[in-house]
N, C-alpha and C positions, 0 to 999 in steps of 0.2 A: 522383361522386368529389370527394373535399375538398378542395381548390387551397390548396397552400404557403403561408403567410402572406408578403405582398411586404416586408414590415420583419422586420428581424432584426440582432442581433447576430453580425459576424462576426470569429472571433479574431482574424483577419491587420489586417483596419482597426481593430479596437479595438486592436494591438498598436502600429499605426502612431501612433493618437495619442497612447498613455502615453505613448511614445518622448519624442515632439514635449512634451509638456510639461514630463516630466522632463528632456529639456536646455535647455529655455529655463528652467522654473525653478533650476536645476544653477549657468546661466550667470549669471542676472538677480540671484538672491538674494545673493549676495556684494557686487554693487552698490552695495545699502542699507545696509551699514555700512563698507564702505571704497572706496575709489577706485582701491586698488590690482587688477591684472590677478588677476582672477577666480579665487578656490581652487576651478576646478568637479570634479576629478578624486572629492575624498574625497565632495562631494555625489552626485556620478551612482553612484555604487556604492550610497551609504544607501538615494536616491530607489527606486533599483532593486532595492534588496532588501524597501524596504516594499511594491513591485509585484508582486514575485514573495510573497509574502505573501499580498495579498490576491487577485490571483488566480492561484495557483500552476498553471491548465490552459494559461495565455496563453506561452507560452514565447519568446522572440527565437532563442536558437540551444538544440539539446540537449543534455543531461548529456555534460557533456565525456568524462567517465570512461567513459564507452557508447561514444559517438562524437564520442572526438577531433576528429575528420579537420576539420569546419567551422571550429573554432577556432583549426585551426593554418592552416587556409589566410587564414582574414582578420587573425590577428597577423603573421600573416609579412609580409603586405600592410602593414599598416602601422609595424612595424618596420623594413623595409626603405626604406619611403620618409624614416620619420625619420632612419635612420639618416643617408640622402644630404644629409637637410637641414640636419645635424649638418656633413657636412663641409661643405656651400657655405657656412653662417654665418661659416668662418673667411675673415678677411681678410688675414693676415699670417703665414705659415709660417717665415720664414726667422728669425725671430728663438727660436733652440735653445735660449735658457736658460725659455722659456715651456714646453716640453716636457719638462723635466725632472720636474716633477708629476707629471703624466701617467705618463710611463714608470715612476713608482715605483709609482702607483695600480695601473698592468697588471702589475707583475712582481713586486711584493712586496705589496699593500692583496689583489688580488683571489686569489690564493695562499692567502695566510693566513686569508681571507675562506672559500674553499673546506675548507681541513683543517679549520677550526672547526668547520663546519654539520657535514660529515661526522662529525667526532666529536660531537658534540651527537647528533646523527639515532642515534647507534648506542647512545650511553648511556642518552639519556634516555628515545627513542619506541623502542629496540629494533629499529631498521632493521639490513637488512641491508647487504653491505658496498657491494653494488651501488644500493643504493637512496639508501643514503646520500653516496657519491658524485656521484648523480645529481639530491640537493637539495641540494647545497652547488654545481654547476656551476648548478642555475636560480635560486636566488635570489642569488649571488655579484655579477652583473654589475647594476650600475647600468641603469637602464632611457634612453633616450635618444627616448620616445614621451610620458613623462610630466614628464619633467627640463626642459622650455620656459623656466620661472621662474627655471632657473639658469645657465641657455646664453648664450651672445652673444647678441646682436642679431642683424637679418637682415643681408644682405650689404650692403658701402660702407658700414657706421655708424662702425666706426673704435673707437676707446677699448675692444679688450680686455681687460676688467680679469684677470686672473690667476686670480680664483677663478672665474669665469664662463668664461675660456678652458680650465683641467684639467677643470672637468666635462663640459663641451660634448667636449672631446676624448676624453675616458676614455667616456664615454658611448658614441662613434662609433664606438669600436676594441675596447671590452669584450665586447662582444654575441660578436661572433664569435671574439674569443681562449677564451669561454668555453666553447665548440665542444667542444674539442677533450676535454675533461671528460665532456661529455653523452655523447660516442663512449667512453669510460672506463668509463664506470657499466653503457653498452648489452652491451659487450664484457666486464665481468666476471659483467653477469648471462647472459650465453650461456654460459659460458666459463668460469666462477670466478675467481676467484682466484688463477692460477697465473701469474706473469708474465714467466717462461720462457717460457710459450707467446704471449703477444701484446703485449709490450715491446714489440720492436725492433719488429716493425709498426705497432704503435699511434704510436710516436714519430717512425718517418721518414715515414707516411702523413698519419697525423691528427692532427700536431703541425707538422711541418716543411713536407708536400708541401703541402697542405690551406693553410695558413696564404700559403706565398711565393705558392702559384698564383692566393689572395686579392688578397691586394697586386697583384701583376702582371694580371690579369685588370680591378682597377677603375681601375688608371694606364694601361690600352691604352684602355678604354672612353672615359674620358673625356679621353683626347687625341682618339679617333677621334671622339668626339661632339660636343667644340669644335670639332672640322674645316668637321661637318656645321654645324653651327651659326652660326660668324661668316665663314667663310672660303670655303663653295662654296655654289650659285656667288656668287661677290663681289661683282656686283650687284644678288641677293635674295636675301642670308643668311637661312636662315629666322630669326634672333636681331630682324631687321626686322620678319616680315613671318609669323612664326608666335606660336601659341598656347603656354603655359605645360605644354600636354598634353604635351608632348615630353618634359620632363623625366621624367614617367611611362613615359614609351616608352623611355627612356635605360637608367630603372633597372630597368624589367624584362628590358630587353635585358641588361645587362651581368650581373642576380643569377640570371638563366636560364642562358646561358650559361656563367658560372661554376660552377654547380651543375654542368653537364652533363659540364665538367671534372673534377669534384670536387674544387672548392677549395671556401674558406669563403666565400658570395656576400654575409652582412652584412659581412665584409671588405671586397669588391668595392665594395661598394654606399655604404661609407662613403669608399672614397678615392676613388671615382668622382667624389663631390663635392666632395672637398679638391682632386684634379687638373682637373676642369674650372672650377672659381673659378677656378683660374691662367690659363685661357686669355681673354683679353682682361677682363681683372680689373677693370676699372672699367666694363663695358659695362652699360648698364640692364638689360639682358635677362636678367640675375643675379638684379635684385631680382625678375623676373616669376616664372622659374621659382623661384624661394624661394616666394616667398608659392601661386604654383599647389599646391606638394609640400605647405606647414604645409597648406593650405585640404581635402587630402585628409586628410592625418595625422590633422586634429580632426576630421574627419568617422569619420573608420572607428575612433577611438578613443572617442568618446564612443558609438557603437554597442555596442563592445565591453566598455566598461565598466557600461552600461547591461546589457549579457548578465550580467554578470560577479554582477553586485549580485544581479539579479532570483534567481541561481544559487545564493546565499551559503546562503540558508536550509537547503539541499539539501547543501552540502557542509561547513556545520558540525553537520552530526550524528554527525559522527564527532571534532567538536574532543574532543581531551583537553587537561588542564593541563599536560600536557609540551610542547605545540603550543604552549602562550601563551607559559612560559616561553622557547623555541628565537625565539619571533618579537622578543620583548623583550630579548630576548639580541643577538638580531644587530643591530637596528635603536638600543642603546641601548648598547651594550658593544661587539660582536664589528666590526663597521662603524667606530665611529669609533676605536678603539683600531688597527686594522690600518692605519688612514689615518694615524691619527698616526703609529704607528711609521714607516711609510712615507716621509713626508714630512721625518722629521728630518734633521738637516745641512745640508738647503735654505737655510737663512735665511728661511724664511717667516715673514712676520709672526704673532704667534700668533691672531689671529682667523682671517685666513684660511686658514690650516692646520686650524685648527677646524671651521671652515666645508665646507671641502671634505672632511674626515674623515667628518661628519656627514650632508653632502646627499647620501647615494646613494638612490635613488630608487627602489624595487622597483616594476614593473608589467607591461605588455604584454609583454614578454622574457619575463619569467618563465611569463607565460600558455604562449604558443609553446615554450619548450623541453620544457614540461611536456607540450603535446599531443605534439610531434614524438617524444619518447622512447616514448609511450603506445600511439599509432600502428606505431609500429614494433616492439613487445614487450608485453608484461602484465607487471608488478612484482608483486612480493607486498606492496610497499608504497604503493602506488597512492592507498587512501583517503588514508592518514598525507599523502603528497604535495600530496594536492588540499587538502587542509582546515588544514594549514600556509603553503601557496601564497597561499590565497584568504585568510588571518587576516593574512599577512606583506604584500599587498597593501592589504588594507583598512588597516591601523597605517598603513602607510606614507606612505601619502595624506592621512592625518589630521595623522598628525604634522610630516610634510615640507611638504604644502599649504598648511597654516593658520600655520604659521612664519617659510617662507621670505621673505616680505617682511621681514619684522621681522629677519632674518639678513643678508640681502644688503645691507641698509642698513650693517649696522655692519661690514662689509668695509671694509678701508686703504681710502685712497684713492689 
């Protein structure tokens, strides 16, 4: 009998090492021509799609559109954790007129950011009303997993500048206001169109209930986890004498939880770490768990992006030029025009009102609303989604990545 050859190529180690060098080179090569913090996002997508190219049998995760379910369990994963990391970066809440950005970006930028897409999705690709609904709620919201470059510092740095405090903010609190949309789109493609029949539900449950039991669910959490933290017992606070893993243990407890309630748990998960910063607010243990949560965040997003790329080849065989157009639309017109109007009467200086009009960030959010909706239903617009999703992703990396230094510089001072 003939004995197995003992060497061989196997896909799961050969997949281990494309990985390994597409993000060290992703990381490395931006090095050699600037000093500035690394555009590796638009790289690990290109890297990844010249891999899946050339060997298209080696796969990281599968066709999303077959089987969601992977891809929305590892974005949620790291969505969520950005999100937390999103809120501990802030150091300073009580000063309200820093907020005022913010709340125009949530209630009037990402609004107007939403009817757009849907009307675009229906004139231009022909979606229906449900579908279209349903890509103006996933690519609306700023991404707050890719947005790093434009966010605060980690915690105790001090000098929020204004345009780095409304993204970092609008990023933490977007994800999940745009919730309520995704449930919009799911509920007219059951349903139609009729909304006599699931108004008033859709808006006291999955608007109002949804939304407070967010909030309240990440402000119990992160009182009760600064308890755990600096306070009991008070001679071996675990904030002494533990590991940064906690913070992981915090947020899954509290986006678990919340879910189980049925609120919004990227709600949760983001004031989870705006209220636990409060608690002993200059403590080191701050900066640990910040840095333990980014240290997962890049990990599970250069995975993902790495997926994402390898994937492109596969789910631009369905691009049309209605898709380019909607992508260059939003990311060059529909995006910074809603910001601007947005922001007007403020007094903001006009760069950075510009600035923050412009920097919204499409990526890992958008990945996850896309699986969770997918998961949960079949669309008839499904391709048109994914292959818009994945084009509005890649621009956006490109354009936002290789910029944003050059941007942030000319921010007031």
């Amino acid at each position: 009998m003939a004995s197995e050859p003992f060497y061989g190529l196997d896909n799961y180690h050969l997949l281990l090492a494309v990985m390994g060098v597409v993000i060290i080179l992703a990381r490395w090569i931006p090095r050699l021509v600037s000093d500035r913090e690394p555009a590796a996002a638009p790289l690990l997508l290109i890297f990844g799609a010249t891999f899946g190219l050339m060997l298209p049998e080696v796969q990281l995760l599968p066709d999303p559109r077959e089987q969601p379910r992977p891809w929305e369990l590892v974005s949620e994963l790291a969505v969520i954790v950005a999100l937390f990391g999103s809120g501990m970066r802030i150091d300073d809440l009580r000063n309200w007129a820093m907020w005022k950005p913010t709340f125009r970006m949530l209630v009037v930028a990402m609004p107007l950011t939403i009817a757009a897409l849907a009307l675009l999705g229906m004139s231009l690709v022909g979606m229906t009303i449900a579908g279209a609904i349903l890509l103006g709620a996933v690519l609306a919201p700023t991404d707050p997993v890719l947005a790093s470059d434009v966010q605060v510092g980690p915690p105790q740095e001090g000098e929020e500048h204004p345009v780095r405090f409304t993204l970092t903010t609008e990023a933490a609190l977007n994800d999940g206001l745009a919730f309520p949309f995704v449930y919009l789109g799911l509920i007219i493609a059951a349903q139609g169109f009729a909304p006599r029949d699931w108004l008033a539900e859709w808006l006291l449950l999955d608007v109002l209930y949804r939304i407070v039991i967010g909030g309240a669910m990440g402000w119990l959490g992160g009182r009760a986890l600064g308890y755990v933290l600096f306070r009991l017992p008070r001679d071996a606070a675990l904030a002494e004498t533990g590991s940064g893993v906690i913070a992981i243990a915090g947020v899954l407890l509290c986006y678990g939880s919340t879910e189980l309630v049925e609120g919004y748990g990227f709600i949760a998960v983001a004031v989870l770490g705006l209220t636990l910063r409060r608690v002993e607010q200059d403590h080191h243990f701050h900066v640990r768990l910040h840095d333990f949560s980014e240290s997962v965040e890049h990990a599970l997003t250069a995975g993902l992006l790495v997926a994402l790329g390898a994937m492109l080849p596969v789910l631009f065989a369905d691009l049309a030029w209605s898709h380019v157009a909607i992508a260059l639309l939003l990311l060059v017109v529909i995006r910074p025009l809603s910001g601007w109007i947005a922001l007007g009467g403020l007094g903001m200086d006009r760069a950075d009102r510009g600035i923050v009009s412009v920097y919204g960030v499409r990526g890992i959010g958008s990945i996850y609303y896309l699986c969770y909706a997918g998961s949960h239903m079949e669309f008839v617009d499904e391709s048109h989604l994914w292959s818009l999703v994945a084009l509005v992703i890649l621009t956006s990396t490109i354009l936002h990545g290789f910029s944003v230094g050059w941007a942030m510089t000319r921010a007031s001072k």
